[in-house]
C-alpha positions in Angstrom: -10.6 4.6 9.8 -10.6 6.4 6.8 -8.8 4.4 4.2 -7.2 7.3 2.0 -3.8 7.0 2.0 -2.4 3.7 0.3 1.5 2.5 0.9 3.6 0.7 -1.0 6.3 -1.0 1.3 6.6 -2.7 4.0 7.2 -0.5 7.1 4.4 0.3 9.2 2.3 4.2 9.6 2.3 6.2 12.6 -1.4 4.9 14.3 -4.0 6.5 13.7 -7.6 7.5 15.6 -10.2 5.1 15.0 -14.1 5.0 16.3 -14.5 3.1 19.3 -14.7 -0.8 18.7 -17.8 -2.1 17.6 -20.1 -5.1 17.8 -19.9 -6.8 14.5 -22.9 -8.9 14.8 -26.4 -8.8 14.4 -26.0 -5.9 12.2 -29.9 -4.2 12.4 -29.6 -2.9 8.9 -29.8 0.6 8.5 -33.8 1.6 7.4 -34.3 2.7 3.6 -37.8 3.8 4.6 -41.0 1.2 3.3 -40.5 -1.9 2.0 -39.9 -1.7 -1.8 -40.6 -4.2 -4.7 -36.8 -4.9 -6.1 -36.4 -7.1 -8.5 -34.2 -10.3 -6.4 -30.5 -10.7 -8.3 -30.1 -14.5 -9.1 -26.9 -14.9 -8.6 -26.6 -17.4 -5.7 -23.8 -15.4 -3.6 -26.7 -12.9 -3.1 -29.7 -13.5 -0.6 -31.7 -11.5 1.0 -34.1 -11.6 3.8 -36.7 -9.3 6.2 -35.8 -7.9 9.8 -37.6 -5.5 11.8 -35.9 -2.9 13.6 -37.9 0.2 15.9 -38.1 1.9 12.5 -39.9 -0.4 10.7 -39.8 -3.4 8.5 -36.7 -3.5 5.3 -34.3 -6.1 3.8 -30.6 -7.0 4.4 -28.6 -9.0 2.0 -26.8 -11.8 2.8 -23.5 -11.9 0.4 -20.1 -14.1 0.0 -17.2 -12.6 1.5 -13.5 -13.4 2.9 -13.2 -12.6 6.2 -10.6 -12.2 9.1 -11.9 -12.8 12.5 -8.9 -11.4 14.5 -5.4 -9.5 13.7 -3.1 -11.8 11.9 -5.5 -14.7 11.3 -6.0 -16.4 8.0 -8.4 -15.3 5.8 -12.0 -17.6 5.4 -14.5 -18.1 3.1 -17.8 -16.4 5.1 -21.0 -14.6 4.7 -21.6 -10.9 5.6 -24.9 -9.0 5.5 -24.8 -5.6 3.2 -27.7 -3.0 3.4 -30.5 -3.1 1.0 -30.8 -0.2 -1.4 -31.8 3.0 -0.3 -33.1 5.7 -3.2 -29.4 7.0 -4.7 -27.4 3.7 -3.1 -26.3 1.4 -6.4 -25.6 -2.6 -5.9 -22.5 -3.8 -7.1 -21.5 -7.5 -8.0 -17.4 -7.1 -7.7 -15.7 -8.8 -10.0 -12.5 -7.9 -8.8 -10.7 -6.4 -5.9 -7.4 -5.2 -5.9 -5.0 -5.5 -2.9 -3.0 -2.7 -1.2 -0.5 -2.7 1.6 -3.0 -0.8 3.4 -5.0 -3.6 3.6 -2.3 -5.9 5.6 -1.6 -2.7 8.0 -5.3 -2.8 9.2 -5.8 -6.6 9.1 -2.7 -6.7 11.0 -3.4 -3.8 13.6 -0.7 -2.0 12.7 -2.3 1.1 12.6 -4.3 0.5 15.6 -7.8 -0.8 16.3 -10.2 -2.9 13.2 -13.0 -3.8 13.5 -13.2 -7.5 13.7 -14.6 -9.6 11.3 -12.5 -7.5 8.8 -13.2 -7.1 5.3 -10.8 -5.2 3.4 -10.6 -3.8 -0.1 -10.3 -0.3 -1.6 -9.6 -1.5 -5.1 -13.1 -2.6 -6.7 -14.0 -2.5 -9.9 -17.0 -4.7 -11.1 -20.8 -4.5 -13.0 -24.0 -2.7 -11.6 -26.7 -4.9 -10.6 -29.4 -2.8 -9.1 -30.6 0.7 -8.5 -32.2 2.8 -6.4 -35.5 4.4 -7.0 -33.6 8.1 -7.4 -30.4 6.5 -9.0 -29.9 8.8 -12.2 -26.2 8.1 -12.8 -25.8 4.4 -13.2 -28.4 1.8 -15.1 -27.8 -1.9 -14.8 -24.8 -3.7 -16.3 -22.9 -0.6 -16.3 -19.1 -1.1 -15.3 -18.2 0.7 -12.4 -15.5 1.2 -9.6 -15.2 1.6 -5.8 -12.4 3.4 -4.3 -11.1 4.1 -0.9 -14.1 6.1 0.7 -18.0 5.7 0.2 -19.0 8.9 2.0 -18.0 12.2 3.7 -20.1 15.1 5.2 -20.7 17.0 1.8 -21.3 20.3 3.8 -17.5 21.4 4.4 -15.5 23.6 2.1 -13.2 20.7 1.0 -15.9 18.3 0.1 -18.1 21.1 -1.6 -14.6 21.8 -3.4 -14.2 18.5 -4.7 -11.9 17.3 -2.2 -14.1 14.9 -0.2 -10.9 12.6 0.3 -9.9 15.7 2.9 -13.6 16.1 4.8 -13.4 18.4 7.3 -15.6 15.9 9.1 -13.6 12.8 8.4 -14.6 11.0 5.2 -16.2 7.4 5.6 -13.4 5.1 4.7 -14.9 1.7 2.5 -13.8 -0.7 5.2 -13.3 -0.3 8.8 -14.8 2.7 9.3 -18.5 3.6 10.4 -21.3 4.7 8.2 -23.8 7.0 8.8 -26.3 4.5 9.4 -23.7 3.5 12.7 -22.8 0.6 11.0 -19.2 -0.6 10.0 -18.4 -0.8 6.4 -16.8 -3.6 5.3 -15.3 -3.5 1.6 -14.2 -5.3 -1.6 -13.2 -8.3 -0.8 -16.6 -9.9 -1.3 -19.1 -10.6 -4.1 -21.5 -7.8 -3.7 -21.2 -4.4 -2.3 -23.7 -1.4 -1.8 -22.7 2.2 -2.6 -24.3 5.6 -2.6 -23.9 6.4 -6.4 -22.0 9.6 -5.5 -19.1 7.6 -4.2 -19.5 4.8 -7.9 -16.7 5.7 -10.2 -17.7 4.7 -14.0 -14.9 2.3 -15.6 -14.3 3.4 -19.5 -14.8 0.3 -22.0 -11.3 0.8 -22.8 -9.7 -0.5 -19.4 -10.9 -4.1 -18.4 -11.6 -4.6 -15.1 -9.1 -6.7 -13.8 -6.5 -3.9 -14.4 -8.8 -1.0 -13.3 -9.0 -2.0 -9.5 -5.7 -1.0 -8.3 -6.4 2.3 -10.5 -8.9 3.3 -7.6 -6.0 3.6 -4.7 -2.6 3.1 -6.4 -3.9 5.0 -9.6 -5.6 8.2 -8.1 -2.7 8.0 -5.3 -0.2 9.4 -8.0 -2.0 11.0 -10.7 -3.4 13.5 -7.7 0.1 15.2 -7.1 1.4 14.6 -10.1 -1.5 17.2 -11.7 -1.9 19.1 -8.6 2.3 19.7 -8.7 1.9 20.0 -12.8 3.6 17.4 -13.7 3.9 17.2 -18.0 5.6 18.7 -21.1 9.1 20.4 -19.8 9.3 18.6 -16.4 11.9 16.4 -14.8 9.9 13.9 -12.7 11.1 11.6 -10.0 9.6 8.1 -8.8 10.6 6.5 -5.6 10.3 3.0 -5.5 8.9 0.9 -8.2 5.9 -1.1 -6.4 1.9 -1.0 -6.2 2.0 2.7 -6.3 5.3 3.6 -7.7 4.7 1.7 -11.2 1.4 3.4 -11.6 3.5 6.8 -11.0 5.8 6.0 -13.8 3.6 5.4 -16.3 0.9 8.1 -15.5 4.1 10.8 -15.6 5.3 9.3 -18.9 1.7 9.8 -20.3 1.6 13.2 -18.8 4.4 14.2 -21.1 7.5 14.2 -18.5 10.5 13.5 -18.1 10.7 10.5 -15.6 13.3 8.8 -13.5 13.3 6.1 -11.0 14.8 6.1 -7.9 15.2 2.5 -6.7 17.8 1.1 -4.0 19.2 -1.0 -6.4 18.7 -1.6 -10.5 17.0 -5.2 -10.2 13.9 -3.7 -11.6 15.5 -1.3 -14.4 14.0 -3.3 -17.4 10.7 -3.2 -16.0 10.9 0.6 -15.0 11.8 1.3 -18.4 9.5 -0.8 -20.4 7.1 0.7 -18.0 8.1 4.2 -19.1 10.9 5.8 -17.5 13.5 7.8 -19.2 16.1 7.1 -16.7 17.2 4.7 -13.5 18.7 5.3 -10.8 20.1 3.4 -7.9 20.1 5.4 -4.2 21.8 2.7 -2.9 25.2 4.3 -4.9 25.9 7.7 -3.0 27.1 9.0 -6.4 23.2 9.1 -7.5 23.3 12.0 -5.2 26.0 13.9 -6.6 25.0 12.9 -10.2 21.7 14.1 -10.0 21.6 17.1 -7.4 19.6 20.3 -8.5 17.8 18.3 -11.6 14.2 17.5 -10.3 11.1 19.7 -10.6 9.1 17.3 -8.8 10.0 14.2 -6.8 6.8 11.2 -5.5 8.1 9.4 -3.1 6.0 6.1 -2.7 8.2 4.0 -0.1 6.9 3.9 3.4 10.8 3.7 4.9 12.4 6.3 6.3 14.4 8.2 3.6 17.8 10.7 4.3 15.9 13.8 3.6 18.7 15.8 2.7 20.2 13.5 0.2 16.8 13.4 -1.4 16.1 17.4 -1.0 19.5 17.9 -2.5 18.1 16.2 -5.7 15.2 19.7 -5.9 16.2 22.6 -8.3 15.0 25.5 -7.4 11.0 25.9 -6.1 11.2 22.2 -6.1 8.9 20.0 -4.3 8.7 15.9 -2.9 5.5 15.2 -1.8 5.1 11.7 0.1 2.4 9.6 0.0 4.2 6.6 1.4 4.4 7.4 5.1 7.3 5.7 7.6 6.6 4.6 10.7 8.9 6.8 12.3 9.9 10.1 12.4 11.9 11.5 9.9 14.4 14.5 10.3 14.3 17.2 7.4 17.9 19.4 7.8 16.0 22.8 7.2 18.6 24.8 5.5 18.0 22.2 2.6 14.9 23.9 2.3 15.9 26.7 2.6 18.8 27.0 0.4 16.6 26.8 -3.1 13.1 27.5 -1.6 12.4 24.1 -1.6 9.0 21.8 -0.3 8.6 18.5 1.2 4.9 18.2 1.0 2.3 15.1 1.5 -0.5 14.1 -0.8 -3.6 11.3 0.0 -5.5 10.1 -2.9 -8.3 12.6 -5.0 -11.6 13.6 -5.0 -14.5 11.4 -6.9 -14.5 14.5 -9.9 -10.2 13.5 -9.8 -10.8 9.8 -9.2 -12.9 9.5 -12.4 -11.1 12.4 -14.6 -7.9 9.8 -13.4 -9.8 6.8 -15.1 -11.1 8.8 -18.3 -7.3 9.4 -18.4 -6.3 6.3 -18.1 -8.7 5.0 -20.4 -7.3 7.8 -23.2 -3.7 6.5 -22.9 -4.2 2.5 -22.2 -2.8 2.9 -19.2 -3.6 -0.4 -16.3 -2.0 -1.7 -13.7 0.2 -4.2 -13.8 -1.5 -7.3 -12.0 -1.4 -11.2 -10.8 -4.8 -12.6 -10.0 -5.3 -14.7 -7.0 -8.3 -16.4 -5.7 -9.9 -16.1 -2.5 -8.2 -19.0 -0.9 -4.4 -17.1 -1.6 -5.0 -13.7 0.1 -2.8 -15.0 2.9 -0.2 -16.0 0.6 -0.4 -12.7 -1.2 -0.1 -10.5 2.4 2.9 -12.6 2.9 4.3 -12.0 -0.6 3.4 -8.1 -0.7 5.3 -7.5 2.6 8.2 -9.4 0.9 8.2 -7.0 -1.9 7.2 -10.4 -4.4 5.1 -9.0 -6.3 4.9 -7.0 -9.5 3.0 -4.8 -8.9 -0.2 -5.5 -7.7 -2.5 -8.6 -6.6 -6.1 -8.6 -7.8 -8.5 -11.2 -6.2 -10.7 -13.1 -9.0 -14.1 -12.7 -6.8 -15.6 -15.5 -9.2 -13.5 -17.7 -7.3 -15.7 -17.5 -4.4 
């Protein structure tokens, strides 16, 4: 599965088409080509050891991870084996990993088939450890991030446009997904990962790292349509929901120079949305929001993964207005077209950005001391944390302490 779309409530996705099953174990390692000299990390979460394979003779490192071995089973303490380097791959020791609602979908099989043991994480932000031999972009100790993919084909027009997050091909999601060496990927939720450097995001000294996870799904996820729809200086900007993805929204809008509004059922969370940055709050729960506010919004982000009354929400558009989704229901949702219609407006979708957009986010970010808004958790509470995300108990975002393992 390609893990680029992130959600922020608690109704489930349409499924979606994943590679056939896998066997998780032994992994052969994927060959790097002759046995190198490396100089041996010392932290003792990392091992390593020598396999043979028809190809010849390379290393595969043993490293600390939390597990699940089935859909809805606890979470456990484990080890997994990650490749050793090839020439442009960078090793990474997490130090923290961020936790999305896309990460209790897919250990949950809601969206269909994982691959089992499961490793999740999309959010990683942590230090640089080792390079590879043709490694130019990264030297040890550097801070760096991980987001939601590690590879795509690089040939097709989207990926040679910058776009790599819509590869013609399929993009190679950073958990459950398959590599190009045929093996699956397993993610963030670990101490140590491997990543070619193309797909390493560089974390600015001005946002610590604890904060900067959920930047690399719930912050790319909103600053993407919010630049690609111009949000900034003269517009009237709309947040659904205020959760993972919907705070991050808020306060990258505000810093873009907008006018923002939140759009929450009710106004439990009005404080928070406007320390966070809001100009206004609104609750859809009171019909006469609708009426209020109809024809005042240039651009509307809907984060919520329930199904919404499109025209209520349509009628909120001035003209050549757009709401782009990038929470996505689980069921169908009608659209009355002569909303549309009536002031040439767009419902439109958006998945997260590029790696040029991922990093121009986090230089961004780093300008305007913008973070997410986090609780850290050890290991041992992830299945306390899926439990509390899916009862919408958190604010905003978890973020696993990977020290804890």
């Amino acid at each position: 599965m390609s893990a680029s779309l992130c959600n922020d409530a608690g109704a489930s996705r349409p499924a979606v088409q994943h590679p056939p099953p896998v066997t998780r174990t032994p992994h052969p390692g994927r060959s790097v080509g002759p046995v190198r000299s490396h100089r041996r990390p010392t932290d003792p979460r990392l091992g390593s050891r020598q396999v043979g394979t028809e190809q010849g003779e390379h290393f595969v490192r043993s490293v600390t991870a939390y597990a699940t071995p089935a859909a809805k089973e606890p979470f456990a303490k484990t080890t997994i084996e990650r490749r050793d380097l090839g020439p442009n791959d960078v090793l990474i020791k997490v130090a923290f990993a961020g936790i999305c609602h896309s990460d209790i979908h897919t250990a949950r099989e809601e969206w269909g088939t994982a691959h089992f043991p499961l490793v999740p994480g999309h959010e990683i932000a942590g230090t640089v450890e080792e390079v590879g031999s043709a490694v130019g972009k990264y030297s040890v100790g550097d801070r760096v991030g991980v987001g939601c993919m590690v590879d795509s084909c690089r040939e097709c027009e989207n990926c040679l446009a910058g776009e790599e997050q819509y590869c013609l091909k399929g993009n190679t999601g950073t958990y459950n997904s398959i590599g190009k060496d045929g093996r699956p990927t397993d993610g963030g939720y670990s101490s140590h990962i491997v990543v070619d450097q193309d797909f390493v995001l560089a974390i600015p000294e001005g946002v610590a790292l604890d904060v900067a996870a959920p930047l690399l799904c719930a912050g790319i996820t909103l600053y993407s349509p919010l630049k690609h729809w111009g949000a900034g200086p003269g517009k009237n900007v709309a947040i659904v929901g205020l959760g993972g993805l919907g705070h991050m929204g808020v306060k990258i809008a505000h810093a873009l120079g907008a006018e923002v509004t939140v759009l929450s059922q009710t106004l439990s969370k009005k404080d928070d949305g406007l320390k966070l940055g809001a100009d206004h709050f609104y609750a859809t729960g009171d019909q006469q929001t609708f009426k209020d506010l109809a024809g005042t919004f240039d651009l509307i982000i809907n984060t919520v993964s329930a199904p919404l009354p499109m025209g209520d929400y349509l009628s909120l558009l001035r003209l050549d207005g757009t709401i782009v989704s990038v929470g996505a229901p689980g069921e169908p949702m009608e659209v009355p077209v002569f909303s549309l219609l009536s002031q040439r407006r767009s419902w439109a979708g958006s998945g997260i950005g590029g790696i040029r957009q991922t990093q121009e986010m986090l230089d961004f970010c780093a300008e305007h001391h913008l973070g997410a808004e986090i609780e850290v958790i050890s290991g041992d509470q992830i299945d306390e944390a899926y439990d509390r995300v899916v009862g919408s108990d958190v604010r905003y975002r978890f973020v696993i302490d990977t020290a804890s393992f």
